[in-house]
PDB file with one MODEL, atoms N, CA, C and O in Angstrom:
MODEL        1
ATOM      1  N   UNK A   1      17.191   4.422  26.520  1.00  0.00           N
ATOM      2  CA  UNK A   1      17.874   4.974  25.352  1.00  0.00           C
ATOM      3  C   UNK A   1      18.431   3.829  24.517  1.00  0.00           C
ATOM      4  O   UNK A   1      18.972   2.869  25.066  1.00  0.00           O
ATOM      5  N   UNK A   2      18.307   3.918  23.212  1.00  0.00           N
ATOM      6  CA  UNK A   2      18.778   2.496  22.093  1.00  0.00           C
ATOM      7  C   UNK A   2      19.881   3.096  21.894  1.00  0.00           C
ATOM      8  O   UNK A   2      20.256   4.268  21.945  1.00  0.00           O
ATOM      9  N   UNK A   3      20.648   1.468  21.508  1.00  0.00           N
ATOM     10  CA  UNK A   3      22.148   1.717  21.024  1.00  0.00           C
ATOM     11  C   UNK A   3      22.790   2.712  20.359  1.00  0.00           C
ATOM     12  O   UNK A   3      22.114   3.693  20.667  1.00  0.00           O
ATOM     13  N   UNK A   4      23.828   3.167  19.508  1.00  0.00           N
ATOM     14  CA  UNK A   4      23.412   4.427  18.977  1.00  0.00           C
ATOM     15  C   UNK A   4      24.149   3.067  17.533  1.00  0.00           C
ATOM     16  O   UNK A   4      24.692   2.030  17.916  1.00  0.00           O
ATOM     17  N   UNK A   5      24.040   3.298  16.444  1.00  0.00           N
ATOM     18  CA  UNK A   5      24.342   2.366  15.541  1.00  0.00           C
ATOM     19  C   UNK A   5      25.998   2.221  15.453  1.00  0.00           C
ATOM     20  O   UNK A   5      26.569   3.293  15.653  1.00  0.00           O
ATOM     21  N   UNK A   6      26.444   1.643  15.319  1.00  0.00           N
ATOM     22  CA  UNK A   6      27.751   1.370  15.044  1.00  0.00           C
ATOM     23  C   UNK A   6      28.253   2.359  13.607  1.00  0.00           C
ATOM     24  O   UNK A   6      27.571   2.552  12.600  1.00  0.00           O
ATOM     25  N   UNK A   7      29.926   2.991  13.948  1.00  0.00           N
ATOM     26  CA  UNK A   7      30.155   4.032  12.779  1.00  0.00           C
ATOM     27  C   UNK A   7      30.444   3.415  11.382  1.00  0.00           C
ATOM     28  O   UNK A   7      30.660   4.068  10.361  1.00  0.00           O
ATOM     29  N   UNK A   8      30.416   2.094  11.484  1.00  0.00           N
ATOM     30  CA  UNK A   8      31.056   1.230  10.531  1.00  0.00           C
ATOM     31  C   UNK A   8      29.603   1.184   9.662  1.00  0.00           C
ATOM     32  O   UNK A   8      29.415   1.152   8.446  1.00  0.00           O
ATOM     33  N   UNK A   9      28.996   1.190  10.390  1.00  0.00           N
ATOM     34  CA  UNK A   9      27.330   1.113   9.600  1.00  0.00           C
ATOM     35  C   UNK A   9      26.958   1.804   8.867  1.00  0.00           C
ATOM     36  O   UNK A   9      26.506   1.500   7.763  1.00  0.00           O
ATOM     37  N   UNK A  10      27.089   3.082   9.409  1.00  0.00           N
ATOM     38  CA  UNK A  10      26.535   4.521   8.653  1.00  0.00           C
ATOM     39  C   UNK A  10      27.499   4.855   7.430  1.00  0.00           C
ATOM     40  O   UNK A  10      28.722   4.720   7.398  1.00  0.00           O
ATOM     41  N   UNK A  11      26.545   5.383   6.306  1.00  0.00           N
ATOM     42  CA  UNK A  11      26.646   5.912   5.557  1.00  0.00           C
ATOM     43  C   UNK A  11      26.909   7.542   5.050  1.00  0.00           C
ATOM     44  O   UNK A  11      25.877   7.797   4.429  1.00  0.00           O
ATOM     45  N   UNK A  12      27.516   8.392   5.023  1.00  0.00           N
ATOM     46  CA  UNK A  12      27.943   9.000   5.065  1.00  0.00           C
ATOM     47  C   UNK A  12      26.814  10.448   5.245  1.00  0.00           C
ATOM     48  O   UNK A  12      27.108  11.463   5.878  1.00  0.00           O
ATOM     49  N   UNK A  13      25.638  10.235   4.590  1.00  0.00           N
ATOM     50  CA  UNK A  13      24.676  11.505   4.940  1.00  0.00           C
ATOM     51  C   UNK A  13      24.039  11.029   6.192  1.00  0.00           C
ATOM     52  O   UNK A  13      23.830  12.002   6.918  1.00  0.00           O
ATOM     53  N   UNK A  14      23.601   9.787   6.797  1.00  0.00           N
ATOM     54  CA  UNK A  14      23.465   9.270   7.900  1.00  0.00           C
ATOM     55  C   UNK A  14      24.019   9.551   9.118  1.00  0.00           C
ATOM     56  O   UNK A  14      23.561   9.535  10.260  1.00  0.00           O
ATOM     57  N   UNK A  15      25.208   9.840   8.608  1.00  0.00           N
ATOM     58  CA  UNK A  15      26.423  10.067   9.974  1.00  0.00           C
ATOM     59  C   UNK A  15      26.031  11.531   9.871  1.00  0.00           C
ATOM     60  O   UNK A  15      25.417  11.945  10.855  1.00  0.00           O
ATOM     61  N   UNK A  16      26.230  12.323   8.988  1.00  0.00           N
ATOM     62  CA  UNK A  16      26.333  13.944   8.908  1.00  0.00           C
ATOM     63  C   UNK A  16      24.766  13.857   9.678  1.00  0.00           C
ATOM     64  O   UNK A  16      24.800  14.027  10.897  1.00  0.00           O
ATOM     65  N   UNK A  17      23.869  13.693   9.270  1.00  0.00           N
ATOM     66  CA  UNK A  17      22.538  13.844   9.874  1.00  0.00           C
ATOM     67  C   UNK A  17      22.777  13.474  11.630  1.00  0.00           C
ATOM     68  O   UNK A  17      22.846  14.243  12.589  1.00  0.00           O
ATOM     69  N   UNK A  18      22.830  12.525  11.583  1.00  0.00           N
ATOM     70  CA  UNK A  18      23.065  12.573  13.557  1.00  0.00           C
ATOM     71  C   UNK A  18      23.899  13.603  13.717  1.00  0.00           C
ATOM     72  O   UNK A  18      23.426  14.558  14.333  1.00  0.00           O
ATOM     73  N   UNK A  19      25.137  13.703  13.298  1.00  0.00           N
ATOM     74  CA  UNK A  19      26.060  14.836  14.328  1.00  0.00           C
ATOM     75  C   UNK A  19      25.483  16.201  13.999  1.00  0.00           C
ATOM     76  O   UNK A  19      25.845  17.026  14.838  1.00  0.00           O
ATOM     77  N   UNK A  20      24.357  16.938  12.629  1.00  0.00           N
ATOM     78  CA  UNK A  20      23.465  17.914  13.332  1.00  0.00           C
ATOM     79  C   UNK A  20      22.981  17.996  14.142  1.00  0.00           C
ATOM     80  O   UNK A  20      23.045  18.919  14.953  1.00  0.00           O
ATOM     81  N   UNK A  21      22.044  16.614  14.196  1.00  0.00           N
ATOM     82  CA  UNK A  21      21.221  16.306  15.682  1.00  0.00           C
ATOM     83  C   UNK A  21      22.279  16.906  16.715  1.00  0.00           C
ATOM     84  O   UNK A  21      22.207  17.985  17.304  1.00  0.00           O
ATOM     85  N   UNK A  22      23.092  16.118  16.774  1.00  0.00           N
ATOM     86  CA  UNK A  22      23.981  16.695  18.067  1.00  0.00           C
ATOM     87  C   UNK A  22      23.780  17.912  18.511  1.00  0.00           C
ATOM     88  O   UNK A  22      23.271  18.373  19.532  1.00  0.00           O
ATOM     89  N   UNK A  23      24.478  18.546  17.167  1.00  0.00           N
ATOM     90  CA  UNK A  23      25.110  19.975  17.431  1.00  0.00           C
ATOM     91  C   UNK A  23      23.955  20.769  17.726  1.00  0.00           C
ATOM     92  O   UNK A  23      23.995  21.605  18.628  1.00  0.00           O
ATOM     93  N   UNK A  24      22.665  20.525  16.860  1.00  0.00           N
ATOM     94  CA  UNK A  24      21.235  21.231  17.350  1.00  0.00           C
ATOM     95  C   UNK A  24      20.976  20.659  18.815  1.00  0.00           C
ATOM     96  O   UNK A  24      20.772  21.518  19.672  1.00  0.00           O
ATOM     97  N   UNK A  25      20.961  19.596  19.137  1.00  0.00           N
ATOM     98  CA  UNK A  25      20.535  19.347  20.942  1.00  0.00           C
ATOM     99  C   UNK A  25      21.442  20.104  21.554  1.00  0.00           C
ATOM    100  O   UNK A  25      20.902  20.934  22.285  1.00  0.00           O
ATOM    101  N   UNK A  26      23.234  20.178  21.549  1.00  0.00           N
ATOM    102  CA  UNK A  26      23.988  21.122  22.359  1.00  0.00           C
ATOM    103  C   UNK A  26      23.643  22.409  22.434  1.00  0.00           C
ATOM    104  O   UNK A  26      23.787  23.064  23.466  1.00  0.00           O
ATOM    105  N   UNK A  27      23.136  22.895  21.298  1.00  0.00           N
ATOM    106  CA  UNK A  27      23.168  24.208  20.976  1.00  0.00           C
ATOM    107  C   UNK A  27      22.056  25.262  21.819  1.00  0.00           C
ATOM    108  O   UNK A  27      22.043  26.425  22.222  1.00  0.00           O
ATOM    109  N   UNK A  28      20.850  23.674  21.801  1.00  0.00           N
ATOM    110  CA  UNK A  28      19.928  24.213  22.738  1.00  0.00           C
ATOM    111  C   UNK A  28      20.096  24.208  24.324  1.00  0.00           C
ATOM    112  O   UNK A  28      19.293  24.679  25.130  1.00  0.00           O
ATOM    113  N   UNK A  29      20.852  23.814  24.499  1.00  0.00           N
ATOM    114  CA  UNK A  29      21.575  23.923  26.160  1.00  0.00           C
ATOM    115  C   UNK A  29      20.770  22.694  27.300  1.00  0.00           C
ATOM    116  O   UNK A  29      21.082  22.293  28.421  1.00  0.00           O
ATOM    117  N   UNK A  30      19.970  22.472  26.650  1.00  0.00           N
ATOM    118  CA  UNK A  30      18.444  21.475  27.860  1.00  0.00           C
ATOM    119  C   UNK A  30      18.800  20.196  27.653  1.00  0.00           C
ATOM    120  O   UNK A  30      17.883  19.431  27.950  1.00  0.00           O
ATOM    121  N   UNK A  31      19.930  19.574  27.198  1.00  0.00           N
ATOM    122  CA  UNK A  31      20.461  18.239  27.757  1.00  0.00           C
ATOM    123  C   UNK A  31      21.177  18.484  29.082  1.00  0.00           C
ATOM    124  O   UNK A  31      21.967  19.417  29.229  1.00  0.00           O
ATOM    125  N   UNK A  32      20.894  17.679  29.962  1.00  0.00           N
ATOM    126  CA  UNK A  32      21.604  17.264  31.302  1.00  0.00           C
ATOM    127  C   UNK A  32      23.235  16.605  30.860  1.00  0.00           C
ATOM    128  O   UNK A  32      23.536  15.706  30.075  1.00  0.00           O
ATOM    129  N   UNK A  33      23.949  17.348  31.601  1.00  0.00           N
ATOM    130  CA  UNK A  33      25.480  17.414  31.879  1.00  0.00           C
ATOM    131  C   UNK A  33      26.157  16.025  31.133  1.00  0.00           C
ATOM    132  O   UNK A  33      26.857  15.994  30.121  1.00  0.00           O
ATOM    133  N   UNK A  34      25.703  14.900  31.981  1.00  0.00           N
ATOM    134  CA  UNK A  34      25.875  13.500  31.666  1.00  0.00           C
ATOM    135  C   UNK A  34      26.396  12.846  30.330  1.00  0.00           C
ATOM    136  O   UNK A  34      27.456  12.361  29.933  1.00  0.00           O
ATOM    137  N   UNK A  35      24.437  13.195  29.557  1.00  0.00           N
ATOM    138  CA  UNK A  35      23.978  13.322  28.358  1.00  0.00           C
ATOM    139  C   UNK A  35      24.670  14.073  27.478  1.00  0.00           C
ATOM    140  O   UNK A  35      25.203  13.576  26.486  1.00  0.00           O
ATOM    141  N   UNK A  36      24.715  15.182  27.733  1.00  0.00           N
ATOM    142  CA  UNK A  36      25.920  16.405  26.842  1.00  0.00           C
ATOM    143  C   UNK A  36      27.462  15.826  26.588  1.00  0.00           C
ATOM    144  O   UNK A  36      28.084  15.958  25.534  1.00  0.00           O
ATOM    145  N   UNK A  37      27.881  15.237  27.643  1.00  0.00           N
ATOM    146  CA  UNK A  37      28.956  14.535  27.484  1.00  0.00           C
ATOM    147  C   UNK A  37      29.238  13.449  26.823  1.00  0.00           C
ATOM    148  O   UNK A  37      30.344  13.153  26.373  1.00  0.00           O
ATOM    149  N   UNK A  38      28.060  12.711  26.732  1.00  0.00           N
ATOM    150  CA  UNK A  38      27.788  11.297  26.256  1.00  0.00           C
ATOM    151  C   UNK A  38      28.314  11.778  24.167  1.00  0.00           C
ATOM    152  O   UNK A  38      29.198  11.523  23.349  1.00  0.00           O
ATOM    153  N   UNK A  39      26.899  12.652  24.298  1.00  0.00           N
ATOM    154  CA  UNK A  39      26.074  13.104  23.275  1.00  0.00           C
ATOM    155  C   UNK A  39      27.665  14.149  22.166  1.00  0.00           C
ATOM    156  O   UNK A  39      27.567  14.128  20.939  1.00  0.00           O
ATOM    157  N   UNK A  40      28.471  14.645  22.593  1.00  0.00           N
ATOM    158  CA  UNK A  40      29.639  15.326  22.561  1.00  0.00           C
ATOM    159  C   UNK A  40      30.637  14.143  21.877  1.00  0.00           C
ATOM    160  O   UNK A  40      30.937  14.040  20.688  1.00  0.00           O
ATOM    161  N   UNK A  41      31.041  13.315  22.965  1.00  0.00           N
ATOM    162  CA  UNK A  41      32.124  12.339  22.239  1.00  0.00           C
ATOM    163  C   UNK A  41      31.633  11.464  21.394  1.00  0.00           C
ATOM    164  O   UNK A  41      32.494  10.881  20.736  1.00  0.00           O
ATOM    165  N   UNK A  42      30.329  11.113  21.146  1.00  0.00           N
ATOM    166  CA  UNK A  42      29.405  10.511  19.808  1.00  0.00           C
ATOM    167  C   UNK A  42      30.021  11.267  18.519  1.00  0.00           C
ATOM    168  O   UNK A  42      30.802  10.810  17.685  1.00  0.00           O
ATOM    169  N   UNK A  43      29.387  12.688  18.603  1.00  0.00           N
ATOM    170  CA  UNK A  43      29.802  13.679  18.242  1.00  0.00           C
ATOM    171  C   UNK A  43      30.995  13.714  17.004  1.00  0.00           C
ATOM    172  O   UNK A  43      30.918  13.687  15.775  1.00  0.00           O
ATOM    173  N   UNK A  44      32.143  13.788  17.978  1.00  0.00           N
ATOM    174  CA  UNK A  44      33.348  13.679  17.675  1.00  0.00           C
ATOM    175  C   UNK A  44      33.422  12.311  17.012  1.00  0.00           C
ATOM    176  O   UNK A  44      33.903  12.445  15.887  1.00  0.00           O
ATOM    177  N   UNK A  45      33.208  11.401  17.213  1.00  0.00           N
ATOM    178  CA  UNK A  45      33.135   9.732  16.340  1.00  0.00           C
ATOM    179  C   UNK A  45      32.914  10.174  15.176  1.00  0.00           C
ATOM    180  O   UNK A  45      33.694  10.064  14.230  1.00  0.00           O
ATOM    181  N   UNK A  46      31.438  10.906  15.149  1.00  0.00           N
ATOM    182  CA  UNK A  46      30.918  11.092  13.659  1.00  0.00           C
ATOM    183  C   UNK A  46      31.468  12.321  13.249  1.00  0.00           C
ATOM    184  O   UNK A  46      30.999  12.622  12.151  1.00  0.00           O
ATOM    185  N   UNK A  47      32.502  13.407  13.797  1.00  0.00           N
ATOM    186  CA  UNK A  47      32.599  14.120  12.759  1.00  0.00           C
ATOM    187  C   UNK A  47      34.490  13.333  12.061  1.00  0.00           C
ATOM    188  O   UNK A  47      35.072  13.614  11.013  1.00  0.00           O
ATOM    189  N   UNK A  48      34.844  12.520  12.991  1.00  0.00           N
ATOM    190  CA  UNK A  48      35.759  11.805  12.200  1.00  0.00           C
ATOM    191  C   UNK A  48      35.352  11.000  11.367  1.00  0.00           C
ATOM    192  O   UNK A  48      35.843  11.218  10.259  1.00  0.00           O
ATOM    193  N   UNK A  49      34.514   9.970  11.408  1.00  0.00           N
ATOM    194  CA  UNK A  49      34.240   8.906  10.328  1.00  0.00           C
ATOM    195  C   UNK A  49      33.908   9.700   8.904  1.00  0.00           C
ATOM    196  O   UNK A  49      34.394   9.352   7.828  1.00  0.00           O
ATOM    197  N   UNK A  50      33.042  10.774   9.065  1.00  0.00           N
ATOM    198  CA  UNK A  50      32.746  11.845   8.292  1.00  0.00           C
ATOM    199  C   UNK A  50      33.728  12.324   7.348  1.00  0.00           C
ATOM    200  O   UNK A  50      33.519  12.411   6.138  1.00  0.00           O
ATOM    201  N   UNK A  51      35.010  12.691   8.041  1.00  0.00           N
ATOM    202  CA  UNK A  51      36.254  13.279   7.548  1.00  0.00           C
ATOM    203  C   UNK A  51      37.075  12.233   6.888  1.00  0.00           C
ATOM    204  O   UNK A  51      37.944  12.461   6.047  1.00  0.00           O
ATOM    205  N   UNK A  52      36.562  10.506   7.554  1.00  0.00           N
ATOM    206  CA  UNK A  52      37.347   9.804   6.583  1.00  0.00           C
ATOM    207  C   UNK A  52      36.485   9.131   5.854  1.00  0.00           C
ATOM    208  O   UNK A  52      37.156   8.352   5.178  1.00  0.00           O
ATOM    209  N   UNK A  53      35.107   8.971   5.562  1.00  0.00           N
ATOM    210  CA  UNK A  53      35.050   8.850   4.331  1.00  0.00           C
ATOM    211  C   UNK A  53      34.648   9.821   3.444  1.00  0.00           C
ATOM    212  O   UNK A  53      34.180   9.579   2.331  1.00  0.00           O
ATOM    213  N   UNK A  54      34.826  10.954   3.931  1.00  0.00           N
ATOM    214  CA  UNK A  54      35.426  12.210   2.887  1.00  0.00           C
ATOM    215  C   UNK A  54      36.661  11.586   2.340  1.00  0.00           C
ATOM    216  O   UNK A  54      36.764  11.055   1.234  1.00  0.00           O
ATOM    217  N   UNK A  55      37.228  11.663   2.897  1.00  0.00           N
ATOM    218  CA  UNK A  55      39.023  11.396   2.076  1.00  0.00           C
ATOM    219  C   UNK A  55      38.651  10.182   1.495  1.00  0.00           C
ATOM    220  O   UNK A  55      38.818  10.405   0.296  1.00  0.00           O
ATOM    221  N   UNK A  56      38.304   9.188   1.592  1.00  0.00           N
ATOM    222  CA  UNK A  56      37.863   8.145   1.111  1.00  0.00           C
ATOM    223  C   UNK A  56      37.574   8.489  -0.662  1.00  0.00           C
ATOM    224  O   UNK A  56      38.064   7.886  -1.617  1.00  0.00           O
ATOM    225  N   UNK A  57      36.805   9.429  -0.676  1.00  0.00           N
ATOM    226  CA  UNK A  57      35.421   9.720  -1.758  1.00  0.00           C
ATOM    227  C   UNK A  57      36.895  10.669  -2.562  1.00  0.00           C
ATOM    228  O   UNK A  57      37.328  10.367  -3.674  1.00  0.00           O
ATOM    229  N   UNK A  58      37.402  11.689  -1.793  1.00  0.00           N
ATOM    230  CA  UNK A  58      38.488  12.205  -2.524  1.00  0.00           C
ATOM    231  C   UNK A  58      39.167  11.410  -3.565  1.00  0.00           C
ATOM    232  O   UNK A  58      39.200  11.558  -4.786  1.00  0.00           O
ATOM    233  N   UNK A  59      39.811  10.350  -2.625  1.00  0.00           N
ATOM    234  CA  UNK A  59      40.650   9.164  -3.475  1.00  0.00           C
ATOM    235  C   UNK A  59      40.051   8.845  -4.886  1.00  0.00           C
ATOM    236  O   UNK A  59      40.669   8.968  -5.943  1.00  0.00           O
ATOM    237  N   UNK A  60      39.078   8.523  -4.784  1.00  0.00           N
ATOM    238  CA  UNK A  60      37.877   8.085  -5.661  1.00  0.00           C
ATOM    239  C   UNK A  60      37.609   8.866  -7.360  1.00  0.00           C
ATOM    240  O   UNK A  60      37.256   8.436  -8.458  1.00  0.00           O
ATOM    241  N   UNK A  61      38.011  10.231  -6.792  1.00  0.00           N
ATOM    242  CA  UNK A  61      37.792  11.431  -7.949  1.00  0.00           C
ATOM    243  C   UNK A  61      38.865  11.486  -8.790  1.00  0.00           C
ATOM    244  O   UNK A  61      40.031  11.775  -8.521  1.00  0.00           O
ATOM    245  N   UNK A  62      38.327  11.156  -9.922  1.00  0.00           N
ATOM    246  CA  UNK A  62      39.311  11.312 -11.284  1.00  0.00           C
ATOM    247  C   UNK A  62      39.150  12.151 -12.286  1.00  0.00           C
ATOM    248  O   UNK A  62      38.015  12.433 -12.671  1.00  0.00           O
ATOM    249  N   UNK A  63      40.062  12.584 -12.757  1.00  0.00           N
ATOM    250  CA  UNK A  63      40.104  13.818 -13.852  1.00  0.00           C
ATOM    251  C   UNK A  63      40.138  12.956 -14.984  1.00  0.00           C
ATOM    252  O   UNK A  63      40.957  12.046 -15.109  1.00  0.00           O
ATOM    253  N   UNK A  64      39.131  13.278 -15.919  1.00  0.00           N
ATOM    254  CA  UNK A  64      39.445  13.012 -17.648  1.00  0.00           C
ATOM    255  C   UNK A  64      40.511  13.486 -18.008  1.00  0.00           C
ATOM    256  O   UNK A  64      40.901  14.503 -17.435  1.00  0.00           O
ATOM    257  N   UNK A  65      40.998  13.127 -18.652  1.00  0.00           N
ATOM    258  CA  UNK A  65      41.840  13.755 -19.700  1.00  0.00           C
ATOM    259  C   UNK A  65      40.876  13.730 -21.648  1.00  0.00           C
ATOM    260  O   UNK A  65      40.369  12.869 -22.366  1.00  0.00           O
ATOM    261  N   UNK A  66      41.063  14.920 -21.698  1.00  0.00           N
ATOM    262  CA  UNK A  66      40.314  15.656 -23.005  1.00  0.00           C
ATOM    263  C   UNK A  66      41.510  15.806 -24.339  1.00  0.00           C
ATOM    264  O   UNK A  66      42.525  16.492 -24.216  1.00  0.00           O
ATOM    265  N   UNK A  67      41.305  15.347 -25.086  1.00  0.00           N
ATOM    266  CA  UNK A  67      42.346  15.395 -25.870  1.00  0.00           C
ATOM    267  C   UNK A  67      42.013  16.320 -26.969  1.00  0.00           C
ATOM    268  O   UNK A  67      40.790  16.460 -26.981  1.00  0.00           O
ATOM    269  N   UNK A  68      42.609  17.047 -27.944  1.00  0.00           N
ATOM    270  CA  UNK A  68      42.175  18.446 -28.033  1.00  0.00           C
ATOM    271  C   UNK A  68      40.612  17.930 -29.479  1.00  0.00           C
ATOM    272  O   UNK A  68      39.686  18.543 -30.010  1.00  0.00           O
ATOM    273  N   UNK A  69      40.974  17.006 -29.514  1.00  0.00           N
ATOM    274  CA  UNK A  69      39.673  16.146 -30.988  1.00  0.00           C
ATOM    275  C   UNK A  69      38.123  16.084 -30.450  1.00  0.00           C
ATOM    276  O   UNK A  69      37.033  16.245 -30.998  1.00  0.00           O
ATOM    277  N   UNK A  70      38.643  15.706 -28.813  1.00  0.00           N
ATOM    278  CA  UNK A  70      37.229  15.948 -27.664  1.00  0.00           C
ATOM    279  C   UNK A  70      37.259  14.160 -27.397  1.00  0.00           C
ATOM    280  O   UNK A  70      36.167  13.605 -27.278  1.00  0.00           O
ATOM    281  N   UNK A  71      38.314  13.465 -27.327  1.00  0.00           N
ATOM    282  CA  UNK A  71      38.245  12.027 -27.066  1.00  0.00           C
ATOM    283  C   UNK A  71      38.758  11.891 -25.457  1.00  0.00           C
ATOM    284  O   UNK A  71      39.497  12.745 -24.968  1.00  0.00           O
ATOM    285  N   UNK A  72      38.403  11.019 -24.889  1.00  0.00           N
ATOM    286  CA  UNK A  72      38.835  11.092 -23.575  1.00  0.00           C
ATOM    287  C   UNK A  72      40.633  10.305 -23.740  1.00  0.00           C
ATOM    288  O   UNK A  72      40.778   9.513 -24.671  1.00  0.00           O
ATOM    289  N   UNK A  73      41.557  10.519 -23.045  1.00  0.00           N
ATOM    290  CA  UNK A  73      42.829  10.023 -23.600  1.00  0.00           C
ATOM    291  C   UNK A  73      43.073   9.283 -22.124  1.00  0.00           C
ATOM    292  O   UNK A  73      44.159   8.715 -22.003  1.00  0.00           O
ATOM    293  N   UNK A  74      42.367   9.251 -21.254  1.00  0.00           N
ATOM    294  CA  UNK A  74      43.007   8.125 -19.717  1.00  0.00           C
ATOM    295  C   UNK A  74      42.707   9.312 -18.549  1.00  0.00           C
ATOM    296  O   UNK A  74      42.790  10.540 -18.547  1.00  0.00           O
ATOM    297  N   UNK A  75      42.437   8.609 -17.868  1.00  0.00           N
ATOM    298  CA  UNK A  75      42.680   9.571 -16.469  1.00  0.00           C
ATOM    299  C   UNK A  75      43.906   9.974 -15.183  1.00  0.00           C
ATOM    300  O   UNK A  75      45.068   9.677 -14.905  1.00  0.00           O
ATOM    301  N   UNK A  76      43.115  10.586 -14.806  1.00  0.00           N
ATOM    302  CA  UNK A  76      44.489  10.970 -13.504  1.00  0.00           C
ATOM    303  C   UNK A  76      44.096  11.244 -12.228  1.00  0.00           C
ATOM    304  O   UNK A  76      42.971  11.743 -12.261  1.00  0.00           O
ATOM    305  N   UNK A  77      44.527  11.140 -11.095  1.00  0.00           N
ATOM    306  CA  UNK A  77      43.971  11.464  -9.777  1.00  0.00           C
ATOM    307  C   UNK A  77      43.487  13.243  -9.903  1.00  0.00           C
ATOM    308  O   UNK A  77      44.089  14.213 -10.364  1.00  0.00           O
ATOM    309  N   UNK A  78      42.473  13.134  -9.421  1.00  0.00           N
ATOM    310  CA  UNK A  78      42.501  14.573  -9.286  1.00  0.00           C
ATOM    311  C   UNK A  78      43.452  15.209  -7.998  1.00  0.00           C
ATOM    312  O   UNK A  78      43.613  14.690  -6.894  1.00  0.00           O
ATOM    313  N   UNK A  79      44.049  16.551  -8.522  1.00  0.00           N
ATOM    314  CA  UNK A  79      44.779  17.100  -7.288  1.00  0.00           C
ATOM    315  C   UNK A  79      43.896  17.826  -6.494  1.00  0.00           C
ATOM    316  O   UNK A  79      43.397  18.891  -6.856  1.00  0.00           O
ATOM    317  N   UNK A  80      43.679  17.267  -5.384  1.00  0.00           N
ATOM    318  CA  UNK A  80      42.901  17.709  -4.141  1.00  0.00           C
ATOM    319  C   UNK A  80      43.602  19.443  -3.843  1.00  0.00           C
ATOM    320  O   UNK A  80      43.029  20.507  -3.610  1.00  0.00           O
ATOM    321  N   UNK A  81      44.944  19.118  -3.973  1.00  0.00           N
ATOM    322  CA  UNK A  81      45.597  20.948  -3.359  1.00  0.00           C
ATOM    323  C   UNK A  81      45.484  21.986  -4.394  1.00  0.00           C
ATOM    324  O   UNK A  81      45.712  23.175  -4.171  1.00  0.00           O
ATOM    325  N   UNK A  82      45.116  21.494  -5.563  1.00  0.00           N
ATOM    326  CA  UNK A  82      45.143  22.756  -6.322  1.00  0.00           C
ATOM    327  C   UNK A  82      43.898  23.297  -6.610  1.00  0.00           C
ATOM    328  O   UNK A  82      43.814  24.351  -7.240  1.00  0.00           O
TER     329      UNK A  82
ENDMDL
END
């Protein structure tokens, strides 16, 4: 079995793509105990790195501001809660 890549590596549809893999190999039940376990806390790696560079990409998103002439007037964080 090869390394599995380091989380620092992957790119964000990269990571989402293995932890389907995962969840489709668990789902099918025919990994050995070991493996399932192995294959599980991988898993969990990638659905955190996932979640932070989600928040990452959040940070990232900015609102125009439209000024009523149709000129852009500066931006602002977008509010994630509303």
């Amino acid at each position: 079995m090869t390394e599995p890549t380091p989380l620092t590596d992957l790119p964000f549809e990269k990571a989402l793509a293995e932890l389907e893999d995962i969840v489709r190999r668990l789902e099918r039940g025919d990994v050995p105990l070991e493996d399932s376990i192995a294959i599980y806390e991988r898993g969990e790696a990638l659905k955190k790195h996932c979640e932070g560079l989600l928040k990452k990409a959040e940070a990232r998103i900015e609102k125009i501001n439209i000024s009523p002439d149709g000129k852009a007037t500066g931006v602002t964080p977008l509010d994630v809660d509303s």
